[in-house]
C-alpha positions in Angstrom: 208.8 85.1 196.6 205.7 82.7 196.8 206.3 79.8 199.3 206.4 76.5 197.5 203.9 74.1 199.0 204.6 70.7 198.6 201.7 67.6 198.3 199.5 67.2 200.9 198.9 63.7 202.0 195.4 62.4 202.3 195.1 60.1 205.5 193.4 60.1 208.8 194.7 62.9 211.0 195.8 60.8 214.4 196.2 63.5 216.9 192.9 64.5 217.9 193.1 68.1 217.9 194.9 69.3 214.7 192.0 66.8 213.2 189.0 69.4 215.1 191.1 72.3 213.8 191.3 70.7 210.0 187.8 70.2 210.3 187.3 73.9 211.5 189.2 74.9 208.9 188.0 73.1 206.4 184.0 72.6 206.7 183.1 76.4 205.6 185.4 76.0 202.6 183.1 72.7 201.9 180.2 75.1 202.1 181.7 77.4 199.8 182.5 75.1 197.1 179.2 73.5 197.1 177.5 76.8 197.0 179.9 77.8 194.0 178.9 74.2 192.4 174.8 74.8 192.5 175.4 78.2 191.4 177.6 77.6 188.6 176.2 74.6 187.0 173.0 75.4 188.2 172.1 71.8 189.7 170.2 71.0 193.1 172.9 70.4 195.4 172.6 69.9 199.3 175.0 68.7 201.9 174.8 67.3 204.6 177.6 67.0 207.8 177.7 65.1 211.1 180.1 66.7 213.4 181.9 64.4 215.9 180.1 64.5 219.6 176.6 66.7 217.7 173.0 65.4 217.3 171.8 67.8 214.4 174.2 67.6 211.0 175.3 71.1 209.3 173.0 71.1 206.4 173.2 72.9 203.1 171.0 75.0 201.9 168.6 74.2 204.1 167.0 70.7 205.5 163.9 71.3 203.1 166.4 71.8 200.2 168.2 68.6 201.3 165.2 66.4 201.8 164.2 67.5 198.4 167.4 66.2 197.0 166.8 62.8 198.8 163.1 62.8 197.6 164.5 62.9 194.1 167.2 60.3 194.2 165.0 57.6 195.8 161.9 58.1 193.2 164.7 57.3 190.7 164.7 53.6 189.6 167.3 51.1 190.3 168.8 50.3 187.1 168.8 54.2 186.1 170.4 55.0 189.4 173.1 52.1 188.8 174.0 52.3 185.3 176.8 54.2 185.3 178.3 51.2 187.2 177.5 48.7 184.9 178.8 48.4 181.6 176.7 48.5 178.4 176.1 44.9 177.6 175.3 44.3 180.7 172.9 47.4 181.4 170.9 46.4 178.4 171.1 42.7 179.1 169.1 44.5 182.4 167.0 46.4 180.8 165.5 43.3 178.5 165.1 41.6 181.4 162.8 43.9 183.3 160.8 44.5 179.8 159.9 40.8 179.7 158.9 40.4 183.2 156.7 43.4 182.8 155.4 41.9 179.1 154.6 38.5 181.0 152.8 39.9 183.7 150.6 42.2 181.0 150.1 39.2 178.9 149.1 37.0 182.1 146.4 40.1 183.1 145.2 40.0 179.7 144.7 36.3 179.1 142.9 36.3 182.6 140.6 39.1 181.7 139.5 37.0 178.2 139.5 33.8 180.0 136.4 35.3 182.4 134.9 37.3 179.3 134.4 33.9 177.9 132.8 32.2 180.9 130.5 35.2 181.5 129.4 34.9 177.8 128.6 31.2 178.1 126.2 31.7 181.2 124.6 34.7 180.0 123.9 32.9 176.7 125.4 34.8 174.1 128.5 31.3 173.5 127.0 28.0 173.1 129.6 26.1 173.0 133.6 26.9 172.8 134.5 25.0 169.6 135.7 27.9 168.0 138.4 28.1 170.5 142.2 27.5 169.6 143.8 24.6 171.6 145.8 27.1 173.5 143.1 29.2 174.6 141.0 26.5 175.3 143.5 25.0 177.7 143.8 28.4 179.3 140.0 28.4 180.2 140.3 24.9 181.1 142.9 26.1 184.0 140.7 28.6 185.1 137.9 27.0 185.3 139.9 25.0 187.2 141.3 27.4 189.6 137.4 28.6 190.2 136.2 25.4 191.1 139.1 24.7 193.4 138.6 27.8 195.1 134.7 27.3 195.2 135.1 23.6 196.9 137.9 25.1 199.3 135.5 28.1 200.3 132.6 25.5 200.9 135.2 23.3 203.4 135.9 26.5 205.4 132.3 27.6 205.9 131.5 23.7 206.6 133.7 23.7 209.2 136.8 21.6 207.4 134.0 19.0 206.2 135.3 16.8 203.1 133.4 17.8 200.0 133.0 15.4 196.6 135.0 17.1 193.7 133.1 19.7 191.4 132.4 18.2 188.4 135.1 19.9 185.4 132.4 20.3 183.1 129.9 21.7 183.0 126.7 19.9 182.1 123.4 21.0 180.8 120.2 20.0 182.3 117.8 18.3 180.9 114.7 19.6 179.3 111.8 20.3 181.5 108.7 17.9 180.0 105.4 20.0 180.8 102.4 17.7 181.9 99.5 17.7 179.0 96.7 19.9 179.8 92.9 19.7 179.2 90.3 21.8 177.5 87.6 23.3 179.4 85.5 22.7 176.7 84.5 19.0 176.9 81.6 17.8 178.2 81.0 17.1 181.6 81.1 13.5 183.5 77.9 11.7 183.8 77.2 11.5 187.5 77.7 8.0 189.2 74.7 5.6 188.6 73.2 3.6 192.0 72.7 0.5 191.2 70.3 0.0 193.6 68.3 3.1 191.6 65.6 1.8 188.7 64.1 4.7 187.6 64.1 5.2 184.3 64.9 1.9 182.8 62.7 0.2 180.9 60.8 -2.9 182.1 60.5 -6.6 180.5 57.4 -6.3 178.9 59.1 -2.7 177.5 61.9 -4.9 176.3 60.0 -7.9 174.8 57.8 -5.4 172.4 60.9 -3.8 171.6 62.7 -6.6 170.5 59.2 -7.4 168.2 58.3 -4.0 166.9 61.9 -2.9 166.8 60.9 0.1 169.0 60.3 1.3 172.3 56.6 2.6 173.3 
């Protein structure tokens, strides 16, 4: 006749050495039953024991096999590995909050890649103006604009030694038109040379200009 075992009580075994013969006793049934559990279900399974007064656990299959398993659970993320402790509600209240903090930082990447699109087109020439823009988007290049200019005038205080700078102008202004000095054909004539006054040569004398005056021509 089979002997009737009664319940066994789970609690902390006081006297130390029936607790290193339970664990004697016990630990390659552990082993066994894990082994039975990968085999069976056909799951990675490892395990992993630290014996009282031993550096170096007993690991199951092997260390390799075990760090594998480790590998595995810590490339898992945080919500995935804790959902089974939350309920649903508040697993998906979760879940919509990470989406949305990974929407806003997409939309911020975005809006900050247009935003320097539109400032390279305007210097290279191909914007003239941003009129076209939608109040929201031209506040958004406003800001960075902003933000560059701040970071310009606080890179020219470093390499100035903490001098004080005047504030960058927030808009930008066009010069004015260059005015190009008139230039002269080479084909007029030429200056007539100084005259000496002290020079008379060549100028007709009185008695020249009296029969002049009385013919109406010069000899």
């Amino acid at each position: 006749m089979a002997r009737r075992r009664g319940g066994i009580k789970i609690r902390y075994i006081m006297d130390r050495a029936e607790r290193k013969r339970t664990l004697e006793k016990r630990l390659p049934n552990l082993l066994k039953k894990a082994r039975e559990f990968a085999v069976l279900c056909d799951v990675p399974t490892s395990l992993v024991v630290y014996l009282p007064g031993k550096d170096q656990p007993v690991v199951w299959p092997s260390q390799e096999a075990a760090l594998d398993v480790v590998r595995r659970y810590k490339e898992v993320g945080d919500l995935q590995r804790f959902k089974n402790n939350l309920d649903g509600a508040e697993f998906i209240c979760k879940m919509i909050d990470k989406a949305k903090a990974e929407l806003s930082t997409v939309q911020r990447q975005t809006r900050d890649k247009e935003m320097h699109l539109l400032i390279d087109d305007f210097f290279a020439g191909r914007r003239r103006s941003f009129d076209d823009l939608s109040p929201e988007v031209f506040a958004a290049l406003e800001l960075t604009v902003e933000k560059k200019l701040r970071a310009v005038t606080a890179r020219q205080q470093e390499l100035l030694g903490g001098s004080v700078l005047p504030p960058l102008p927030t808009q930008l202004v066009q010069p004015p038109p260059l005015v190009m000095a008139p230039t002269f054909s080479s084909n007029l004539p030429p200056l007539p040379p100084a005259l000496d006054a002290s020079d008379v040569s060549g100028l007709p004398t009185t008695e020249e200009l009296q029969a002049f005056f009385m013919n109406g021509e010069l000899p």
